[in-house]
N, C-alpha and C positions, 0 to 999 in steps of 0.2 A: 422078442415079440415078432409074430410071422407080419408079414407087408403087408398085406392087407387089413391086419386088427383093427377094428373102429379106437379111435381116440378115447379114453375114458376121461371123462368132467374131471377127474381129480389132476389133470394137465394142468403147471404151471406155465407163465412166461413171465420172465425177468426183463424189463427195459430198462437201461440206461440214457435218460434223455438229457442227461448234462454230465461234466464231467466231476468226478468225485471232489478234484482241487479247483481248487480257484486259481484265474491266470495267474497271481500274482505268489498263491502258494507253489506252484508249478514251478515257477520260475527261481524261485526260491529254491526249489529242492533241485534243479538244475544245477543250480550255480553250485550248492554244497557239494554234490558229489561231485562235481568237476575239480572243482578246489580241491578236494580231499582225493582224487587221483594225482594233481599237482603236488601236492604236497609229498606225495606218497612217491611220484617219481623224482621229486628233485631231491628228496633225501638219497635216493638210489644213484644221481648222477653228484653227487657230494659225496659220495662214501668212494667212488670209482676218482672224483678228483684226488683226493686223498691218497689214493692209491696212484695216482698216477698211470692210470690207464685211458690214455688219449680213446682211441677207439670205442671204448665201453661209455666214457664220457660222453660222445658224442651220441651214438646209438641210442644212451638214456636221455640225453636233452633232447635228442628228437622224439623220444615217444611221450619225453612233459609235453613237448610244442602238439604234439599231433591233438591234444583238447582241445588247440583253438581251431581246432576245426569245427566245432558243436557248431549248428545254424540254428540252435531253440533259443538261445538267449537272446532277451531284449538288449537292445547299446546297453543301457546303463546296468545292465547286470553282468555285461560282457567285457565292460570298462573295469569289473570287479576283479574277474579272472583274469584280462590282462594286466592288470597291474601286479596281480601276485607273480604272473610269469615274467613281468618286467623284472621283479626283483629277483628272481631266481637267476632271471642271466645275467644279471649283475656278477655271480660268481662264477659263471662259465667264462664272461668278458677278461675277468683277472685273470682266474686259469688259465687262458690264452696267452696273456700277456707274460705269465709264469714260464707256459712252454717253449716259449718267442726266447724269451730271455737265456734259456737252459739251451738254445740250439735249433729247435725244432724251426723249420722253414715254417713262415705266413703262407710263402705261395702253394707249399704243401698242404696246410689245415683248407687252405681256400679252395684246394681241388679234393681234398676228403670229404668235406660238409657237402659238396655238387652232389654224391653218392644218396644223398637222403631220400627214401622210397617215397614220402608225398612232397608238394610243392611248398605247401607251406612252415613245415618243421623247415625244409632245405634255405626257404629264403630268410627264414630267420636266424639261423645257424651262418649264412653267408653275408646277414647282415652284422653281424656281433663279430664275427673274425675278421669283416672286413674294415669296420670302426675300430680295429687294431690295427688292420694293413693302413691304412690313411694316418692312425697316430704315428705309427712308427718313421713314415717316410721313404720307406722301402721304393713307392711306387707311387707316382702322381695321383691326388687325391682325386683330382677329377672325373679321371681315367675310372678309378675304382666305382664312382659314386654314379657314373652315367651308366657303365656294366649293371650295377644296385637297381637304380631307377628303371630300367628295362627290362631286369628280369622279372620285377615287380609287376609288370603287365600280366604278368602268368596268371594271379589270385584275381579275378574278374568278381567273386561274390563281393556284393556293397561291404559290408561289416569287417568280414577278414580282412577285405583288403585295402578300407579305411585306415584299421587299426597297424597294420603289415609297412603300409608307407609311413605311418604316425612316427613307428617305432623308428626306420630307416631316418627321419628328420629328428629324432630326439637322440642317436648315437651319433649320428653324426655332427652332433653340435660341439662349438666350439674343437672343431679338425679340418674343418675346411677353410682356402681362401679367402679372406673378409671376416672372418670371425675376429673378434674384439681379443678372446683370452685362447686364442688357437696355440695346442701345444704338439710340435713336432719332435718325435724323439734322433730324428738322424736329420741333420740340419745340414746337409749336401742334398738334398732333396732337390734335382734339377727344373722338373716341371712339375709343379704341384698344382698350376693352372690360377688362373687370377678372378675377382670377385664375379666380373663378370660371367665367369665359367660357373660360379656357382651361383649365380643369381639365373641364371639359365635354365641349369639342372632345378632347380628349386622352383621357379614356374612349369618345366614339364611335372613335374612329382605332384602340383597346384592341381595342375591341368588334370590329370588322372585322379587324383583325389575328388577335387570336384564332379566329376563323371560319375564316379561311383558313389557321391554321396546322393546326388540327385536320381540315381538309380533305385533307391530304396524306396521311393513311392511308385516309382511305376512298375517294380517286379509282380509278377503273378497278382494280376488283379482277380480279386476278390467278386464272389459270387456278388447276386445283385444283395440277395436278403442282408449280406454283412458289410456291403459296399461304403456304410456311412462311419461305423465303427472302425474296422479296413482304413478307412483313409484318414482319419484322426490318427491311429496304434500311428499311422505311417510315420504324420507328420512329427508327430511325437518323440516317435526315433529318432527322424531327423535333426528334432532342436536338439536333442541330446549330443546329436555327433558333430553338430556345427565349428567346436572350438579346435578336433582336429584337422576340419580343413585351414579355417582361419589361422591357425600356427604358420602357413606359411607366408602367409602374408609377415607375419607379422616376424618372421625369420628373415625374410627379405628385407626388413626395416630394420635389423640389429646388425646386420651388416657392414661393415666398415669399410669404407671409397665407395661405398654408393652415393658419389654425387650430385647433384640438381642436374646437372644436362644427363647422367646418364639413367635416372629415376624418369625423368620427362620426354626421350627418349629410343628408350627401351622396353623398361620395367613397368613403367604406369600404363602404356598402350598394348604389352600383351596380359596384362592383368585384366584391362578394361575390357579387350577382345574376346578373354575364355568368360568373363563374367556375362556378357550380354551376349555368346555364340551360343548359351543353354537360355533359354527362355526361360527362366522357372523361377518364380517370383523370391520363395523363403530365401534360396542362393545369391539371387541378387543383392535383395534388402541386408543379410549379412553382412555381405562379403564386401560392398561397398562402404559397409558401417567402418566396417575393421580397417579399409584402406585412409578414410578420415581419422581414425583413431588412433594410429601405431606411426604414420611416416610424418615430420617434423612439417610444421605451420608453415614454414619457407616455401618447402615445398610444394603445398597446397597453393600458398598465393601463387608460384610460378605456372601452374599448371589447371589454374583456374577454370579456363575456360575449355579444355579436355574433360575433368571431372564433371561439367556442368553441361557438354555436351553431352557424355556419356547419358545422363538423367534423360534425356529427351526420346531415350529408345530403349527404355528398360520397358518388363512385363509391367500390365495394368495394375497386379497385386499389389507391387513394390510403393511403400509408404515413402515417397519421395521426398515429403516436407520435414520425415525426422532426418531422414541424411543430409539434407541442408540447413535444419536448424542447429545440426551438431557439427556441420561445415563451418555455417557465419561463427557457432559462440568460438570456435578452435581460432578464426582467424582474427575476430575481435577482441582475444585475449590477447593474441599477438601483438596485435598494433597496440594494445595498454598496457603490454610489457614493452614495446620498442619506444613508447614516447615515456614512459619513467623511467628508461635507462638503463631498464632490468637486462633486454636483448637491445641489438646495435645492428645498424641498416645496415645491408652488404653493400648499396649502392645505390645510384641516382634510378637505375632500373624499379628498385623495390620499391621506393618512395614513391612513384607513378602508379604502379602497380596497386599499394597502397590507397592511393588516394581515388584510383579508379575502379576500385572494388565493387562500390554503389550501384555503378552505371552498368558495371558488368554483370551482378546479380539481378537487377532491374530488367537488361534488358533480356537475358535467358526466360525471366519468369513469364514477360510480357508475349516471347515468340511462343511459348509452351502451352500459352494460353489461348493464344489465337490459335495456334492447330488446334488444340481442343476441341474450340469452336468449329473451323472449316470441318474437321472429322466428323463432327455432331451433326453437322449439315448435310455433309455428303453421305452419313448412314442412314439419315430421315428421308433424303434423298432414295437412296436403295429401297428402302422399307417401301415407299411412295410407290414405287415398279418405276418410275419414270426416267429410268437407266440402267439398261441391262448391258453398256459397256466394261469393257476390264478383263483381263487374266486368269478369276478365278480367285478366293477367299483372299483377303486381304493378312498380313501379320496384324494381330491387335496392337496397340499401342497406348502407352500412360495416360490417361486424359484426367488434366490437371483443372478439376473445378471450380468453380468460385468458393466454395468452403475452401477444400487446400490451397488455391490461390492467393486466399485471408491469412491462412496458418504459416505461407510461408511470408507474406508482409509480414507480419507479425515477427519473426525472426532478422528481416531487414532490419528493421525498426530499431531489433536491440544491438544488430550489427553498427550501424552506422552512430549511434548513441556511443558505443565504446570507439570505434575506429578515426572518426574525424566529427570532434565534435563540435569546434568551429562549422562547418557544414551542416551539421549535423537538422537545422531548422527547416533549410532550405531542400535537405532531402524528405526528410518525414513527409513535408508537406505535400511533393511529387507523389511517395506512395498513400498519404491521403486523396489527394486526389484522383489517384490511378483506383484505388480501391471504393471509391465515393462513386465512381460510374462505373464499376461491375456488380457490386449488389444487386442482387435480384430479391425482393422482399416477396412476402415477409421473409425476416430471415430465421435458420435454424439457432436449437439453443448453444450450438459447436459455437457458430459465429458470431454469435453474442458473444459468449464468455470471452472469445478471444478479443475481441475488438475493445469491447470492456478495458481487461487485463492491458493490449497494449495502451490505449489514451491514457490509462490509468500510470504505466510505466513510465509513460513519456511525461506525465506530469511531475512524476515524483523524481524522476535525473534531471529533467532540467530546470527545475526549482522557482527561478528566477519569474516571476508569473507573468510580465511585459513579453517576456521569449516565447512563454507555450502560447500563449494565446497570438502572438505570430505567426505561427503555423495554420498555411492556410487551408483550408477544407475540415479542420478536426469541426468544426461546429456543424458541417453539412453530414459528414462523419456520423458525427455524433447524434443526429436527428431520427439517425434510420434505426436506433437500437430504442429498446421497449423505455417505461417506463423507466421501472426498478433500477437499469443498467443507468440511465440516464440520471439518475440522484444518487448512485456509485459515483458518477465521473464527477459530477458537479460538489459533493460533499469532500469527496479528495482536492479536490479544486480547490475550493476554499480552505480546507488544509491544510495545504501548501502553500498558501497567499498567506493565513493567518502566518505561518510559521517562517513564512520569507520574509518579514515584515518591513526589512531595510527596504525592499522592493517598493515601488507606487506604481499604479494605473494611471498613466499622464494625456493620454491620449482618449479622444471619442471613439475613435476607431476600435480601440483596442477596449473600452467601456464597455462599448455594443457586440464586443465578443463575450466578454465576459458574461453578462447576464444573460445572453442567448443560452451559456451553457447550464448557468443558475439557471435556469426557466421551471425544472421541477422543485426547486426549494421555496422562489418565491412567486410562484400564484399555482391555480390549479388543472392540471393539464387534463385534456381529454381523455387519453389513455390511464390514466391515474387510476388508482383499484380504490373500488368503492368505501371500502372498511379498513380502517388502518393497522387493523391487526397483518394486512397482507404486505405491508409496510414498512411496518417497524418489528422488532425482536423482542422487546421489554416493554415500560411503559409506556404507551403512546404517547400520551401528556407532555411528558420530562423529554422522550425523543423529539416531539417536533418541537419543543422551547428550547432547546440545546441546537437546535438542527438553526430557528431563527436567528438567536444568539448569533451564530456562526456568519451569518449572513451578514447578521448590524456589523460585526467585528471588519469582515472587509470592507464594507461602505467606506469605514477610517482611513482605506489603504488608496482612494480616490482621489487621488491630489495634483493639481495642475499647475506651472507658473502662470499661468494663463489664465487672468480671472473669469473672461469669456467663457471662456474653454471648460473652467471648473464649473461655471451657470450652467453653459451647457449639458456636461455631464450630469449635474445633477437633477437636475429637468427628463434628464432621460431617466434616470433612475426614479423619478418620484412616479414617473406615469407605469412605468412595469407594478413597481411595491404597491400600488395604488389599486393592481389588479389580483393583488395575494388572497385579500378577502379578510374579514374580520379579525378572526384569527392571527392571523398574520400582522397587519399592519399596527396592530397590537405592539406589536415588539419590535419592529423596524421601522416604523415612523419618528418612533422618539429621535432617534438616532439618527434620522434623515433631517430632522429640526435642529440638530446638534450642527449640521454640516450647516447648513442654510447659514445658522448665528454667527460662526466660524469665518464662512465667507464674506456676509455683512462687517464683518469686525475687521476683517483683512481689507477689503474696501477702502472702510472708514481709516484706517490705519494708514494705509499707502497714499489713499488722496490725504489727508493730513504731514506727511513725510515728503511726498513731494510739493504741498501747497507752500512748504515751507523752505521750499531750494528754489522756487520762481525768481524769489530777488537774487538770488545767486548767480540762475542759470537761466542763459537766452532761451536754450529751449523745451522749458520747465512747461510753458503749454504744452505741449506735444505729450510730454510726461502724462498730466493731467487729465489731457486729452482719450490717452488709452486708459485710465483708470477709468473715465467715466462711462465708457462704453459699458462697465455696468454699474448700473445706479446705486447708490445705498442702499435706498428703499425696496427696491426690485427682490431680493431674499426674503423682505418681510410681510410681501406681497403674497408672496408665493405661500410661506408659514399661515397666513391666515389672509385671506379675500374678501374676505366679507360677503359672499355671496354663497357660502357654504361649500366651497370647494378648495380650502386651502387645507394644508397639514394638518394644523392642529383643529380646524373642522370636523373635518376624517375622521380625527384621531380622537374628538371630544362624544360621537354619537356610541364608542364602543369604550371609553378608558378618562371617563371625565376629569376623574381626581389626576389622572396622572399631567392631562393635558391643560387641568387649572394650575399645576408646577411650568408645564412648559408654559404660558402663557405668560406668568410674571420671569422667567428666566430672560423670554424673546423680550418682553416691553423694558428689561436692564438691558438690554441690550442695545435695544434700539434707542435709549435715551443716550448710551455710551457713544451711537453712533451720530448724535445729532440728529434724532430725530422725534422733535417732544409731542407731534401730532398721532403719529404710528404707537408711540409707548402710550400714550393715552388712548386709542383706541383697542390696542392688546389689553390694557388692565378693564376697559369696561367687558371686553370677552370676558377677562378672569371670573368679574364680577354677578356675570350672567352664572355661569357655572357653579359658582358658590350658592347664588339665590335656586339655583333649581337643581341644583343635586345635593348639598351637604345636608346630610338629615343629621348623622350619628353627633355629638355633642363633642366627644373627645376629636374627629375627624375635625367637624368646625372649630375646634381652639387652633388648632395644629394650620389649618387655611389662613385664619384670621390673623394668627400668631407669624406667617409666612406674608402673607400681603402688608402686613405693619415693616419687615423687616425690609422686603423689596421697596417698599413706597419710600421708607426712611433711606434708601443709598440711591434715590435719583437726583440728578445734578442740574439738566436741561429743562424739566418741566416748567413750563411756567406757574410762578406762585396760585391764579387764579383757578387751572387747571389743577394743581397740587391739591390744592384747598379741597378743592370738590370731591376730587378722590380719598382727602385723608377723612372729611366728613362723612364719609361713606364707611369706611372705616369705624370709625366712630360709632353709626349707627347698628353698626353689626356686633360691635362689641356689648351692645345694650341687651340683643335680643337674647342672650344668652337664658336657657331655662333657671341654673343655677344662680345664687347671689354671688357666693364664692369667683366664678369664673369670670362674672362680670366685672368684680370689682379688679382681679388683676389683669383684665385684658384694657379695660378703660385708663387702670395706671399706664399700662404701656404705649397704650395712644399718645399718652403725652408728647413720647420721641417724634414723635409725626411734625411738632406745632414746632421745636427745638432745635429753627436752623440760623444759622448765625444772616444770611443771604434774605431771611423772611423779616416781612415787617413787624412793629413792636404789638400790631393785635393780633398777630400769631403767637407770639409769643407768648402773650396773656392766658392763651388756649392750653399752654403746658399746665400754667395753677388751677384752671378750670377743668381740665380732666382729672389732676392732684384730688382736687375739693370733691369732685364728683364722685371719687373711687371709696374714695373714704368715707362719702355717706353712703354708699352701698354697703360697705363693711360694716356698718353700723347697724346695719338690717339684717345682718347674719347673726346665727343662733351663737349664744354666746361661746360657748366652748369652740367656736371655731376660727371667733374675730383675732385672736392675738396674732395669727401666722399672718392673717392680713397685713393688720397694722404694722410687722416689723419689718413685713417686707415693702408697705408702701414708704415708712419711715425711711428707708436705705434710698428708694426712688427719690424720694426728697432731697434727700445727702447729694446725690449726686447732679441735682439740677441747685441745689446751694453752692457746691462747690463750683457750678460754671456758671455761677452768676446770675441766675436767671429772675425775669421782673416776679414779686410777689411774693417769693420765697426767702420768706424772713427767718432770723433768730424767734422771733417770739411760736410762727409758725410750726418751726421746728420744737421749742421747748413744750408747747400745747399739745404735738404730737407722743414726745416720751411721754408725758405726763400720762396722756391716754392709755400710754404701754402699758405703763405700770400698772397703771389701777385697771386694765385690765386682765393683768399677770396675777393680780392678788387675787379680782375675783373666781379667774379661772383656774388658778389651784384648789380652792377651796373646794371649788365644786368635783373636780376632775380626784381630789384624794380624800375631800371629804372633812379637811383639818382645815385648821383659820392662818398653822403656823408653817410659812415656807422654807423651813429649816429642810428639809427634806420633800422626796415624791416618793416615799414607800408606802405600800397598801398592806394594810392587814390580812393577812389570808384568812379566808373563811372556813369555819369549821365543819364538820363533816356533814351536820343537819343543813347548813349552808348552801354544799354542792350543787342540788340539785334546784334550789332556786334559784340560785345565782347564771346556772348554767348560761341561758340566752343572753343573756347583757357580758358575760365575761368577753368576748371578743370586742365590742362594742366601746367596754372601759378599757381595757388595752389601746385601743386604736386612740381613743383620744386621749389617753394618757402619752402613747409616743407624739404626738403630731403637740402634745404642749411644752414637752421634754424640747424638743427639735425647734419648736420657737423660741423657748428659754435662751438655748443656745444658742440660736443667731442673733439673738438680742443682744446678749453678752458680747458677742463678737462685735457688733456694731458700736458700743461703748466703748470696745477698745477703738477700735475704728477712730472714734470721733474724739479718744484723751491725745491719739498718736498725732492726729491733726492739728489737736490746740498748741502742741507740742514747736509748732514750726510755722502756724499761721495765726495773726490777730484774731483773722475773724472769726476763729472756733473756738477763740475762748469764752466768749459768750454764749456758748450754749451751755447752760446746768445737763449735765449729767451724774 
């Protein structure tokens, strides 16, 4: 086409605006074909070993090695190929060894491989012949391996010449000075040089490796468009290639006569010096991990305060808190292996060391944080303009925040918990308090969860709950964190109390810590979330009565020799519970009443025990004396005041029935204690409650049936007082709706009048409730009198047999009589026959069914309930032949 012809429309153009593979296919197809030239050449230097053609050998294993020259592969793709070529000179290494053996000079192969046209086939070929020349012994290892280490400088690219020095530290393991399983083949070996010579060469080989691995994010910086991506691929690489630098650390730790002065030293300060001479954060945070990780616990204590200097002038990036949370847990296992026995002190040195650990991590953390601060100042300073003194930019430097300041108490915390736990109270408490006045609120969710997690740790190691709650500041501590976190600690809390249970709360001091940290279990805090769904997980219901529970359960664990002391405490405790709210005091009042009765009865008990050694002992006042500093009555004061603000007040406006049980529990109580005014004012409480809450019938037996029992086991009341009360009694037994319930609640009144101590017209009052019951019984529909009569009948028996006025033989014989002839007529009716030969019913026949239907349940029931009296009647017969059997006076009753 001539240069000038116009373009015709039917002009394509082809762009390619990305590339056809993707990185990662790319790199994939990279690596194949490199591998597959590898392969291709080491079968060609295998067929020339074979042959025994040194020269062609070598020629072929330098043109496998010349692949690793490629700069397209990622580390981890690179890490591929060289491991295939690792293995390939695995059988050049032996060949070597073959040729050694047959004649051929080492020093000659070592000066043929120099001949290799690139740098890096050559330094690999001189590193393989030369991890021969060091086995053999020919030539001082040292000697060989400092030549090695410096011709190594030649490969300046990051990758090759990470992986170049890798290799030079992996052949020459175990051949040098200090190696554990080092095998020399010629053991006239004059200078083969000493550990130190290799722990020398091994930090320069450090030294260079680290250079080049930190070179790999700064080479050829990336346009601006791909700069973000660019420096991710970077970093990427990097973690990828981290563990060959770290090899040598950790070669220097396998070392054998690397001992504590010369690790402390030597070795730990020019380690320290290449790591903080590159400013570059991922290197640091590494590299200092690995130094905590690989060299022994001793070591670390001895060198303590280097390693933790070190920390104070690392780069900003460097996560400083994890290198010394895996610092303290290394050296707190130590001291819990040295105090079971497991390791064994070197010396009076380590045992100070040891014990001063605390002080020495306390006070690093404390100076790190104050610069922090001055830093912070003097760059608000700058910022301000208000000093344009100085040199010129500053280096930055770590600045250790109150979050990481927390993270690393936090790791104290569990140091000093494993390492001296004798101490262990009095230090928490130092970094509570130190940590109590650095918070800056609100606080973040980091520093919750940690602060949380430790009180929570520290609760659950040191068990004993008298100890945790000794530690001073956890309550002030523990103030600054949210809600939620705050009924974490307090639930764990309790707990641990429940579960410690040999332990007691003996002190006020330690009372008023406690429930300072209870504070969200029992009342309701400001902060608290509205809805409890943001609260609990499950049921809300079942959670907070479980959560109460937990609460009643430590009150038990409250205990004092000190009866004062015990008042005391419990006085405090009633006015916090007091402020739970309904809900609440629902369920932990009972239990606060339990303690009060408890206390009253120990009281009563020890003024009784000691009243009773006065004539023994001169100074049995004195005894006395301290007992009565708290009164009897003073607990039952407290239980009920009569002015509506005692316990069971409280307790009756939200939980009446429960609180008309405590009422009769306290007023045995207080009769137990000698005291007949107070148990009689307690039972007219009970009395109240009954009259205006028991509605349901079955609830009123069950009260009625409970106040008969209590009134019947008092011992101090007086008869006059008595009387009134059982009259009352009495009178409630009447009002019952049912006949049925009346008659055998009025039999049971009887027990009331049936005290041996009462006068003879009390007693009279037994036949008189007897007589009463039984014309009630007499008012009930007939089918239902016989259960009556055989159970008032047995009442009878039992006030005959203790002798009681009115209850005669003839009384009793009038009584069966009535059985009977009530038995006759209620079969009849109940089977429908005249003859009590049997109780079987004819089954109805089929036209039957359906009129029968309603009443079949109806005949059942009273057919069982006549069966069932039949039967105790009978028993009672035997009863009363078993009795004529061995006493006069029962022979006289016909049966």
């Amino acid at each position: 086409m001539p240069m000038n012809a116009p373009m015709t429309s039917n002009t394509e153009f082809i762009s390619i605006n990305r590339p056809i593979l993707t990185p990662k296919q790319e790199q994939e197809k990279w690596l194949g074909e490199t591998v597959q030239a590898v392969t291709e050449k080491a079968a060609r230097m295998k067929t020339y070993i074979r042959q025994r053609e040194f020269i062609e050998v070598m020629r072929s294993a330098s043109q496998m090695l010349l692949e690793l020259r490629i700069g397209m592969l990622a580390p981890q793709y690179y890490y591929e190929l060289y491991v295939k070529v690792f293995d390939e000179m695995q059988y050049l290494e032996q060949y070597i060894e073959e040729e050694h053996s047959r004649g051929r000079s080492l020093e000659e192969m070592y000066e043929v491989v120099q001949h290799a046209g690139n740098i890096v086939p050559r330094l690999y070929l001189l590193i393989t012949v030369g991890s021969v020349y060091v086995k053999s012994g020919e030539q001082p290892a040292i000697e060989i391996l400092r030549d090695l280490v410096e011709m190594c400088k030649g490969v300046q690219h990051p990758t090759r010449g990470l992986f170049l020095r890798h290799f030079l530290l992996t052949m020459m393991k175990n051949k040098l000075p200090g190696d554990s399983n080092r095998v020399i083949a010629n053991s006239l070996e004059s200078d083969g040089g000493t550990v130190e010579d290799t722990a020398e060469l091994i930090l320069q080989n450090f030294r260079e490796m680290n250079w080049l691995w930190i070179r790999i994010e700064a080479k050829a910086p990336p346009k601006a468009v791909e700069a973000q991506s660019q420096v991710q691929r970077k970093k990427k690489d990097r973690r990828e290639l981290c563990v060959l630098v770290g090899m040598n650390i950790v070669r220097l730790s396998q070392l054998e006569g690397v001992e504590r002065q010369l690790y402390k030293s030597n070795i730990l300060p020019r380690l320290l010096s290449i790591i903080v001479k590159y400013r570059e954060p991922l290197a640091q945070q590494y590299l200092l991990e690995v130094i905590v990780q690989v060299f022994p616990d001793e070591f670390h204590l001895f060198t303590l305060n280097e390693l933790l200097s070190i920390l104070e002038d690392v780069s900003p990036g460097v996560d400083v808190c994890a290198i010394l949370a895996s610092l303290m847990e290394r050296l707190g296992n130590y001291a819990v292996s040295l105090r079971e026995g497991v390791a064994e002190v070197s010396g009076r040195k380590e045992e100070k060391l040891l014990q001063n650990m605390f002080e020495v991590f306390k006070t690093r953390l404390d100076a790190m944080l104050t610069a922090s601060h001055v830093r912070d100042k003097s760059n608000h300073t700058l910022v301000s303009g208000t000093s344009s003194s100085g040199d010129g930019p500053q280096r930055p430097h770590y600045q250790l925040t109150p979050s990481l300041y927390v993270n690393s108490m936090t790791s104290l915390v569990s140091l000093t918990l494993k390492a001296d736990p004798e101490a262990a109270v009095e230090h928490i408490s130092t970094v509570f308090t130190a940590m109590a006045g650095q918070l800056v609120l609100p606080l973040n969710h980091a520093m919750v969860t940690m602060i949380e997690r430790m009180i929570v740790h520290v609760i659950e190691t040191l068990k004993d709950p008298s100890v945790v709650l000794g530690i001073r500041d956890m309550d002030v501590l523990t103030q600054n964190l949210p809600f939620l976190s705050r009924r974490v600690v307090a639930l764990r809390l309790c707990t641990n109390i429940v579960r410690s249970a040999s332990h007691r709360i003996g002190t006020l001091d330690l009372c008023a810590r406690l429930f300072e940290l209870l504070a969200p279990l029992v009342r309701d805090e400001p902060d608290a979330p509205l809805h409890h769904s943001a609260v609990y997980v499950g049921d809300a219901a079942e959670e907070f009565l479980e959560e109460q529970h937990l609460v009643s359960r430590v009150l038990h664990l409250l205990q004092c020799e000190d009866v004062s002391m015990q008042m005391k405490m419990l006085n405090g405790v009633r006015k916090l519970l007091g402020q739970g709210g309904p809900e609440r005091i629902a369920v932990t009042l009972p239990t606060l009443v339990s303690l009060y009765i408890r206390l009253a009865l120990r009281v009563a008990n020890t003024a009784k025990t000691e009243g009773a050694d006065v004539d023994a002992k001169t100074d049995g006042e004195n005894n006395i004396k301290a007992v009565k500093r708290v009164p009897c009555h003073k607990p039952f004061q407290i239980i009920h005041s009569g002015d509506g603000k005692g316990i069971l007040e409280l307790l009756a406006a939200e939980k009446p029935t429960e609180s008309f049980y405590l009422y009769l529990t306290s007023a045995n109580a207080a009769d137990t204690c000698g005291l007949p005014d107070v148990a009689y004012e307690l039972y007219t409480s009970a009395f109240q409650i009954y009259e205006e809450n028991a509605a349901d019938t079955r609830e009123q037996i069950e009260m009625v049936s409970c106040l008969i029992s209590s009134l019947y086991s008092l011992r101090n009341v007086p008869e006059e007082s008595y009387e009134l009360l059982a009259t009352k009694v009495c009178q409630y037994s009447s009002k019952f709706v049912r006949k049925i319930d009346q008659s055998r609640v009025v039999s049971l009144c009887a027990n009331l009048f049936w005290r041996s101590a009462f006068s003879e017209e009390s007693h009279r009052r037994v036949l008189e409730c007897l007589q009463r019951s039984l014309k009630i019984a007499d008012h009930v529909q007939e089918t239902q009198r016989l259960p009556l009569f055989v159970e008032l009948l047995n009442q009878v028996l039992h006030y005959y047999a203790t002798k009681a006025p009115g209850v005669t033989v003839n009384y009793i014989s009038a009584l069966i009589d009535l059985v009977q002839e009530t038995t006759n007529s209620t079969h009849s009716m109940v089977t429908g026959s005249n003859s009590d030969d049997g109780l079987e019913v004819e089954e109805p026949c089929d036209g039957m069914e359906g009129e029968n239907k309603n009443n079949g349940d109806h005949v059942n029931s009273e057919r069982e309930v006549y069966t069932a009296a039949r039967t105790f009647y009978r028993n009672t017969t035997r009863y009363i032949r078993s009795r004529q059997q061995v006493d006069e006076r029962w022979k006289e009753i016909d049966v």
